[in-house]
PDB file of N, CA, C and O in Angstrom:
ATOM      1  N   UNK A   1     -11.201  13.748   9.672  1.00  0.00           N
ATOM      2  CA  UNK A   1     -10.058  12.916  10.024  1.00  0.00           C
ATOM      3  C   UNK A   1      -8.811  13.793   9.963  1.00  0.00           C
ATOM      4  O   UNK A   1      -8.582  14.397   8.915  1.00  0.00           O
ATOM      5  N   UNK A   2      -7.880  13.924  11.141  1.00  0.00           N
ATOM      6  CA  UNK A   2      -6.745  14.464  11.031  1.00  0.00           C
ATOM      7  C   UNK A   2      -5.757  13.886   9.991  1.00  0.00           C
ATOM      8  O   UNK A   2      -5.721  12.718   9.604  1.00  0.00           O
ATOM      9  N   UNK A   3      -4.973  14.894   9.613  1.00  0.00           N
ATOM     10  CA  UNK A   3      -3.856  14.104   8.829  1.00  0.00           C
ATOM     11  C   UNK A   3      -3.044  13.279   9.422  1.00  0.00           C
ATOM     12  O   UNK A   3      -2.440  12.659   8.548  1.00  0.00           O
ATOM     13  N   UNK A   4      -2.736  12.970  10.419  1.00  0.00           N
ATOM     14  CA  UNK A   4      -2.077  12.136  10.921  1.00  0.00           C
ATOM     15  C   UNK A   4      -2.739  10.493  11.151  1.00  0.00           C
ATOM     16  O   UNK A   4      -2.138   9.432  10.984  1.00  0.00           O
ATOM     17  N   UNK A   5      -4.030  10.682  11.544  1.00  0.00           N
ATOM     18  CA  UNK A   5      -5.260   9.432  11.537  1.00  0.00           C
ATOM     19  C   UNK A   5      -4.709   9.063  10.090  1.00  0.00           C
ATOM     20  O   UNK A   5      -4.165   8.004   9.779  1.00  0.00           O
ATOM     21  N   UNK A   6      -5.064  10.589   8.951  1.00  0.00           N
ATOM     22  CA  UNK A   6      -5.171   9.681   7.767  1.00  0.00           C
ATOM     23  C   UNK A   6      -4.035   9.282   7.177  1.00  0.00           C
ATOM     24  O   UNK A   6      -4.186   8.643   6.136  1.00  0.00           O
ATOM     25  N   UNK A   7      -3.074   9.454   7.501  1.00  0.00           N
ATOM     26  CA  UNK A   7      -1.612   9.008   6.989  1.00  0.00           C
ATOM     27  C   UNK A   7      -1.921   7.756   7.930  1.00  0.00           C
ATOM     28  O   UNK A   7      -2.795   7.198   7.265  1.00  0.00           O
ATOM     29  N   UNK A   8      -1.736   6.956   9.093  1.00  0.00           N
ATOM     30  CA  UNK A   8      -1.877   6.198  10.229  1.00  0.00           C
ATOM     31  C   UNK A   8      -2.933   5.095   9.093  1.00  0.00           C
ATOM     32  O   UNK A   8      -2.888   3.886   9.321  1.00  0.00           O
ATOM     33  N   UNK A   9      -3.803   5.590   7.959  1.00  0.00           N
ATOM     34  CA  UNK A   9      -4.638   4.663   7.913  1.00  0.00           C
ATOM     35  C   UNK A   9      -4.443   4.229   6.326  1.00  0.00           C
ATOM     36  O   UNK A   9      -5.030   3.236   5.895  1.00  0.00           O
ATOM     37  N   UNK A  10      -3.773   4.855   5.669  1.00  0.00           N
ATOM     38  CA  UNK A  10      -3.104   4.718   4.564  1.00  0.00           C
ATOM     39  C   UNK A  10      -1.699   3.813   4.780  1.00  0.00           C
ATOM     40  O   UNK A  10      -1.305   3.022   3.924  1.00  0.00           O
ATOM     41  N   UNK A  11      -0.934   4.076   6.191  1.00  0.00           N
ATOM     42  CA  UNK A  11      -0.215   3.050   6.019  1.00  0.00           C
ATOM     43  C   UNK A  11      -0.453   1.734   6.508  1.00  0.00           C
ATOM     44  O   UNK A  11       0.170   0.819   5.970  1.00  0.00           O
ATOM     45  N   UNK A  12      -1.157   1.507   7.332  1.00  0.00           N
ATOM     46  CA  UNK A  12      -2.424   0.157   7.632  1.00  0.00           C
ATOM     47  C   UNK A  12      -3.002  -0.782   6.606  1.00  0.00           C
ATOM     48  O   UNK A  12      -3.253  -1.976   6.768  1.00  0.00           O
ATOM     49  N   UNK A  13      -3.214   0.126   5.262  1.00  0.00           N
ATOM     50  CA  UNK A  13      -3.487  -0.138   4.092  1.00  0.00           C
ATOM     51  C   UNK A  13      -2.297  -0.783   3.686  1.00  0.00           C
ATOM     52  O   UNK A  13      -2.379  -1.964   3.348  1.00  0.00           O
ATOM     53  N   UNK A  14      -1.143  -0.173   3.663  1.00  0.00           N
ATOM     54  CA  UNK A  14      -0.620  -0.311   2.918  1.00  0.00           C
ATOM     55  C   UNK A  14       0.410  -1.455   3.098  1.00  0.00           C
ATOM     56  O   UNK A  14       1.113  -2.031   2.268  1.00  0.00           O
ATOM     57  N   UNK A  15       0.259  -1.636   4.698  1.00  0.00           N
ATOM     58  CA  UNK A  15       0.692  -2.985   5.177  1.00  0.00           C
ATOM     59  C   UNK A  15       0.044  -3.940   5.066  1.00  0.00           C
ATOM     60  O   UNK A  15       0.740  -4.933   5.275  1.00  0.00           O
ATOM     61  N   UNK A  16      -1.589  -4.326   4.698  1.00  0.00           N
ATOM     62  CA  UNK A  16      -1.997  -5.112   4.374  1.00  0.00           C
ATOM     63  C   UNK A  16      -2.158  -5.913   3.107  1.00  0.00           C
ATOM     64  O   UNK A  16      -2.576  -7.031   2.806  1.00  0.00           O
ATOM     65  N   UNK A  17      -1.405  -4.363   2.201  1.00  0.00           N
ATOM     66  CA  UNK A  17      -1.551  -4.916   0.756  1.00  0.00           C
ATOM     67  C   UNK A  17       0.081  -5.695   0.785  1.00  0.00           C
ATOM     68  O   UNK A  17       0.280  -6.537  -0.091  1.00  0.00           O
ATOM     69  N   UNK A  18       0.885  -5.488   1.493  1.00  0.00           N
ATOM     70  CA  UNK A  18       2.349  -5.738   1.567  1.00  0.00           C
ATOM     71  C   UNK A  18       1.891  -7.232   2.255  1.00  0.00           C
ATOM     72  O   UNK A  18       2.724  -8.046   1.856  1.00  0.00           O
ATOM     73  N   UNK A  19       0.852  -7.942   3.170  1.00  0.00           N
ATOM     74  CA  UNK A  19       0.815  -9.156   3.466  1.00  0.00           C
ATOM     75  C   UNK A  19       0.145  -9.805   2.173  1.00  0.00           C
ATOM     76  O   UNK A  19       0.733 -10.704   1.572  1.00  0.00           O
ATOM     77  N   UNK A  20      -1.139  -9.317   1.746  1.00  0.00           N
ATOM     78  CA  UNK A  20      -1.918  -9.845   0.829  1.00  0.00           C
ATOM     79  C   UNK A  20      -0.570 -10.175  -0.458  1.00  0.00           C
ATOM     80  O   UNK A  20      -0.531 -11.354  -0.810  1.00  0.00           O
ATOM     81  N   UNK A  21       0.317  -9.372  -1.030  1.00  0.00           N
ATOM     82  CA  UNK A  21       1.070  -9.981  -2.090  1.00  0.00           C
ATOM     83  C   UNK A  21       2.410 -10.336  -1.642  1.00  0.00           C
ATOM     84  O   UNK A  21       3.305 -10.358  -2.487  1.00  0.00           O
ATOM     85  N   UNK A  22       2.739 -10.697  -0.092  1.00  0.00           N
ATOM     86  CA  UNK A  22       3.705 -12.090  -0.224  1.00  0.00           C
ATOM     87  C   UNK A  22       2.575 -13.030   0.259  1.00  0.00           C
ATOM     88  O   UNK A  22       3.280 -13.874   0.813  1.00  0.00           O
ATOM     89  N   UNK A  23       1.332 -13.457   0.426  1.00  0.00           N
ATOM     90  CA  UNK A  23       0.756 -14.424   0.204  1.00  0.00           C
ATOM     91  C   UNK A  23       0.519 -14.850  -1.231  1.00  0.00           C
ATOM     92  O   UNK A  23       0.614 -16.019  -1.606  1.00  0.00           O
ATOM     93  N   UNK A  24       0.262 -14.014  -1.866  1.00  0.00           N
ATOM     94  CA  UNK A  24      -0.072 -14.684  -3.615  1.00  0.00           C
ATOM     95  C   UNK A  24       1.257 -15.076  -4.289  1.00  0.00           C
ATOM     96  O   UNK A  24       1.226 -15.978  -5.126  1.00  0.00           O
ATOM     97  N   UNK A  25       2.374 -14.492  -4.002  1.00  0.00           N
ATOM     98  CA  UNK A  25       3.618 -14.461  -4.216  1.00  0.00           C
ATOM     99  C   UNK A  25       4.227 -16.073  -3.972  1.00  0.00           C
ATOM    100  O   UNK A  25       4.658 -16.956  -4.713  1.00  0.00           O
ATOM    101  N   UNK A  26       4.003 -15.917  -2.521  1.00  0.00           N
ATOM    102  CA  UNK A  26       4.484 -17.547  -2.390  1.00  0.00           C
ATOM    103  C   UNK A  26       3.379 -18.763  -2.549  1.00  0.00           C
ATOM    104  O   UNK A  26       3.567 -19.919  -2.171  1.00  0.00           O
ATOM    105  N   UNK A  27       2.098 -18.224  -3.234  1.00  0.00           N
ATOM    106  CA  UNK A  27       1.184 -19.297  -3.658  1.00  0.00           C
ATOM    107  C   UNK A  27       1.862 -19.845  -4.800  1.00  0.00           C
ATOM    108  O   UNK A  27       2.459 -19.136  -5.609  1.00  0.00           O
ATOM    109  N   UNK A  28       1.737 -21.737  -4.920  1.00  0.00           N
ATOM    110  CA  UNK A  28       2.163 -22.222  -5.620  1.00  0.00           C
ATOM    111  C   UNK A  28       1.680 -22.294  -7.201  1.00  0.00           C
ATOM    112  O   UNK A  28       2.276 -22.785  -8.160  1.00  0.00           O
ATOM    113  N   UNK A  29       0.413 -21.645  -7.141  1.00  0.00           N
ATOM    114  CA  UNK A  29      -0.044 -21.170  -8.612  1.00  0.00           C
ATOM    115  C   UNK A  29      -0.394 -19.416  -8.252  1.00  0.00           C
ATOM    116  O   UNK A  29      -1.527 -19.107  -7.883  1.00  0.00           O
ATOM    117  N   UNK A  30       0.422 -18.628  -8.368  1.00  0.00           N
ATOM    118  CA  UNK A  30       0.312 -17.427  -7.942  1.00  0.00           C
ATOM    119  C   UNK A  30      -0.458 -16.801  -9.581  1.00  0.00           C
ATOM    120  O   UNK A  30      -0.206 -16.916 -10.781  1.00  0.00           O
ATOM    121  N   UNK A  31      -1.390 -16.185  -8.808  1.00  0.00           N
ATOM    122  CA  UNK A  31      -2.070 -15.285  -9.936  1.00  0.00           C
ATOM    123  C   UNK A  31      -1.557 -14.309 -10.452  1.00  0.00           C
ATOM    124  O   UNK A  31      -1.960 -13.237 -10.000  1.00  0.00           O
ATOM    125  N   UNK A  32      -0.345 -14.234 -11.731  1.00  0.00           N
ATOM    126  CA  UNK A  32       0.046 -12.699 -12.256  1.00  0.00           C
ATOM    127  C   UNK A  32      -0.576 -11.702 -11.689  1.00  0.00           C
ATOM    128  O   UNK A  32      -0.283 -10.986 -10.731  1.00  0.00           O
ATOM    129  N   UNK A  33      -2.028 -11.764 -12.837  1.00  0.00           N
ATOM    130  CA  UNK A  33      -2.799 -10.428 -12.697  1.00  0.00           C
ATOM    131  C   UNK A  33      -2.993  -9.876 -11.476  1.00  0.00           C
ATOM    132  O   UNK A  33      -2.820  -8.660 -11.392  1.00  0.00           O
ATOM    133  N   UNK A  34      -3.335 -10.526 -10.438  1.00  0.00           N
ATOM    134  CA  UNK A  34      -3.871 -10.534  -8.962  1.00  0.00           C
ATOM    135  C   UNK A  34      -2.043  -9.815  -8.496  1.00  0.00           C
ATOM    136  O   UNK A  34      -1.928  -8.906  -7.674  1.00  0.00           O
ATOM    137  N   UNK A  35      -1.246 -10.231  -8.961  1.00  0.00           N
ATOM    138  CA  UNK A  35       0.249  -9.854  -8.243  1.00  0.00           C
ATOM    139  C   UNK A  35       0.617  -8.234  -9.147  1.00  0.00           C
ATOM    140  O   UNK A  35       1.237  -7.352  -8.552  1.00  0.00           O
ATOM    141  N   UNK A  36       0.209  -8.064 -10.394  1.00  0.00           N
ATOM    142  CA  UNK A  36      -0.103  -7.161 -11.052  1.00  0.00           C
ATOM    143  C   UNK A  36      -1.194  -5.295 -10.349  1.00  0.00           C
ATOM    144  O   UNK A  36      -1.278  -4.067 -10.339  1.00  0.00           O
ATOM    145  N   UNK A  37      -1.661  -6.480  -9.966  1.00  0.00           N
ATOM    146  CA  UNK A  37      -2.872  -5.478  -9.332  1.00  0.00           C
ATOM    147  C   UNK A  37      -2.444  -4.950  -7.910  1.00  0.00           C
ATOM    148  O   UNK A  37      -2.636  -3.748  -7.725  1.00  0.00           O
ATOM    149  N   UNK A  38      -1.989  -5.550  -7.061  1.00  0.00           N
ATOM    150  CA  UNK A  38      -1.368  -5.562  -5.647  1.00  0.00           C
ATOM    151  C   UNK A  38      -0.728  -4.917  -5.623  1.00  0.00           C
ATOM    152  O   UNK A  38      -0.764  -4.079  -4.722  1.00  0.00           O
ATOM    153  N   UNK A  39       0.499  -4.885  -6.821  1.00  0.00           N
ATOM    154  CA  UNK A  39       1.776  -3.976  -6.738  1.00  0.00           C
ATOM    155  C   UNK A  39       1.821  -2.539  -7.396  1.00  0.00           C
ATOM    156  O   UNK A  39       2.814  -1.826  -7.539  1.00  0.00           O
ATOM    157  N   UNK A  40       0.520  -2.283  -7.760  1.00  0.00           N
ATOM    158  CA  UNK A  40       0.023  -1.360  -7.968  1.00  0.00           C
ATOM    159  C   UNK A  40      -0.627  -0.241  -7.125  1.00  0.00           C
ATOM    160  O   UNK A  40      -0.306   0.939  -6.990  1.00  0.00           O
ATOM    161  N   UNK A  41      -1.560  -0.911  -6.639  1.00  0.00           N
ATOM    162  CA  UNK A  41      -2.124  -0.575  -5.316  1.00  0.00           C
ATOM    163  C   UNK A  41      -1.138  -0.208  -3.907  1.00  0.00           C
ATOM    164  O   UNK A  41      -1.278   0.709  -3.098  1.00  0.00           O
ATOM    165  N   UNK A  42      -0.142  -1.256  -3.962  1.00  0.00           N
ATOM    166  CA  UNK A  42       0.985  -0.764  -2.947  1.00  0.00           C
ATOM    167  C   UNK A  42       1.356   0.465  -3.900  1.00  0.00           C
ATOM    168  O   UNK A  42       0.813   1.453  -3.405  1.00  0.00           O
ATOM    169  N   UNK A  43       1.845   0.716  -4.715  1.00  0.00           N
ATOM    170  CA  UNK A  43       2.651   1.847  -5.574  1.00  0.00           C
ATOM    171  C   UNK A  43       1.898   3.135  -5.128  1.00  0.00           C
ATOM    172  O   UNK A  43       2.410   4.163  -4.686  1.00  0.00           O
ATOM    173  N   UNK A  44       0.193   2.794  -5.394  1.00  0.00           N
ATOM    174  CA  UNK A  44      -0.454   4.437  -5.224  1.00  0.00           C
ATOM    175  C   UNK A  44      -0.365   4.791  -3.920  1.00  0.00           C
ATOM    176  O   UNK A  44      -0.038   5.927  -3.576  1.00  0.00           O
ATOM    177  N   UNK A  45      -0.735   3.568  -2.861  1.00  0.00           N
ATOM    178  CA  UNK A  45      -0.478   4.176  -1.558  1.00  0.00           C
ATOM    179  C   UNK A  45       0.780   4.821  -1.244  1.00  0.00           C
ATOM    180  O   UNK A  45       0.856   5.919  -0.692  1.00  0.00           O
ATOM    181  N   UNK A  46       1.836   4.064  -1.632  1.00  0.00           N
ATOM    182  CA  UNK A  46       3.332   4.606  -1.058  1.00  0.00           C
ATOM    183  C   UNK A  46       3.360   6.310  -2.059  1.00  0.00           C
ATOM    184  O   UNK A  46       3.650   7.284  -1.365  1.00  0.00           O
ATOM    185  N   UNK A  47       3.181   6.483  -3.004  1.00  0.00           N
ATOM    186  CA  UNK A  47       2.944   7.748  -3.806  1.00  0.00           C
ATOM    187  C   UNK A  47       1.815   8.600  -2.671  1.00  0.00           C
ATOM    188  O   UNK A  47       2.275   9.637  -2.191  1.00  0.00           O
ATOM    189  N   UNK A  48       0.802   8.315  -2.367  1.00  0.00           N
ATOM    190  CA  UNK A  48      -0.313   9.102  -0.941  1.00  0.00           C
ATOM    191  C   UNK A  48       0.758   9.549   0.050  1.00  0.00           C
ATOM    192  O   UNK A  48       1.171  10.665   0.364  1.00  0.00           O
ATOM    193  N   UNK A  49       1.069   8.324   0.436  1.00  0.00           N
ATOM    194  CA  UNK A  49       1.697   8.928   1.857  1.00  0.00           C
ATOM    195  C   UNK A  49       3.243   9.457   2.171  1.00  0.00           C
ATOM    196  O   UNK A  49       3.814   9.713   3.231  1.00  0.00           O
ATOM    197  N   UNK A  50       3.752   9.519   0.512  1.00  0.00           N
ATOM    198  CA  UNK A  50       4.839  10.434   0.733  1.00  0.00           C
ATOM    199  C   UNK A  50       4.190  11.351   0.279  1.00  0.00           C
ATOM    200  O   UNK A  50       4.804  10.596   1.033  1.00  0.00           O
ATOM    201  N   UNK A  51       3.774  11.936  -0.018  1.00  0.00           N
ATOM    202  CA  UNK A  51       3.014  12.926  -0.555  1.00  0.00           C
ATOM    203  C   UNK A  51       2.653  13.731   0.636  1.00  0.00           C
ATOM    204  O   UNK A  51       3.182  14.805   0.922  1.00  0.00           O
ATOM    205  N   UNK A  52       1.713  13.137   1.317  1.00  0.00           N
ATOM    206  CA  UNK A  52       1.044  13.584   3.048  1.00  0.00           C
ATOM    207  C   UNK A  52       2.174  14.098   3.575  1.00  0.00           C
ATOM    208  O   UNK A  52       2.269  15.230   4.049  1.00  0.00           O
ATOM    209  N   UNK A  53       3.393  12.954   3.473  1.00  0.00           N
ATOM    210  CA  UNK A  53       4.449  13.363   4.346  1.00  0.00           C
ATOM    211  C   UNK A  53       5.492  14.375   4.184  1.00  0.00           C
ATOM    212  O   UNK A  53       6.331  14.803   4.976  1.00  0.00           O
ATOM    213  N   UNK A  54       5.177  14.713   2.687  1.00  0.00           N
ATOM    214  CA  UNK A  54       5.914  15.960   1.771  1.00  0.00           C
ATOM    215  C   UNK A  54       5.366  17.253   2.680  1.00  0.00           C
ATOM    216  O   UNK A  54       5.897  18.023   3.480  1.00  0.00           O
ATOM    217  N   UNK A  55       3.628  17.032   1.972  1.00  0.00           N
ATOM    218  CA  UNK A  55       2.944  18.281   2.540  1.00  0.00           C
ATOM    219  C   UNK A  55       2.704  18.735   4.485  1.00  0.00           C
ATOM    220  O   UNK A  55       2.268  19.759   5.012  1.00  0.00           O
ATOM    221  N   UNK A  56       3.153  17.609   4.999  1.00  0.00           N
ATOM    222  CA  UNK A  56       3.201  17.836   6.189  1.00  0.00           C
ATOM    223  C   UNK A  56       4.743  18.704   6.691  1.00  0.00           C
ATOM    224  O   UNK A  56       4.683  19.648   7.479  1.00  0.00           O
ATOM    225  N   UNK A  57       5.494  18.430   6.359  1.00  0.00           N
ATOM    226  CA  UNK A  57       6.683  19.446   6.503  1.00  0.00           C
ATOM    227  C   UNK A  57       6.831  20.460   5.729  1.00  0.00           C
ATOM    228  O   UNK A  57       7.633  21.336   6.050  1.00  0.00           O
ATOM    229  N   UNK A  58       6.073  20.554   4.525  1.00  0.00           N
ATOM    230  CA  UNK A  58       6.237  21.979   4.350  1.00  0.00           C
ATOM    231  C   UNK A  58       5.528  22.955   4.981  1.00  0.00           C
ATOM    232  O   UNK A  58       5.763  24.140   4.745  1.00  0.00           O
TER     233      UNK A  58
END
């Protein structure tokens, strides 16, 4: 996989985890842990793909 595919698929990811927790978010019994876990998962991706995007310009 090129780096560009894989940056392209990390942020795909990372837009889906960005729908998945404003759905739990605006659930009327929203699951902490589950909102806990999400914003985490968004955190490592966005940490990946600046990273990619670090090592791609240098």
């Amino acid at each position: 996989m090129s780096m560009e595919n894989h940056l392209h698929a990390l942020e795909q990811q990372r837009d889906t985890l960005k729908k998945r927790l404003h759905e739990e978010m605006t659930h009327p019994a929203a699951d902490e842990r589950a909102l806990r876990e999400l914003k985490r998962e968004k955190l490592v991706l966005k940490d990946r793909i600046e990273e990619l995007r670090r090592s791609q310009s240098a």
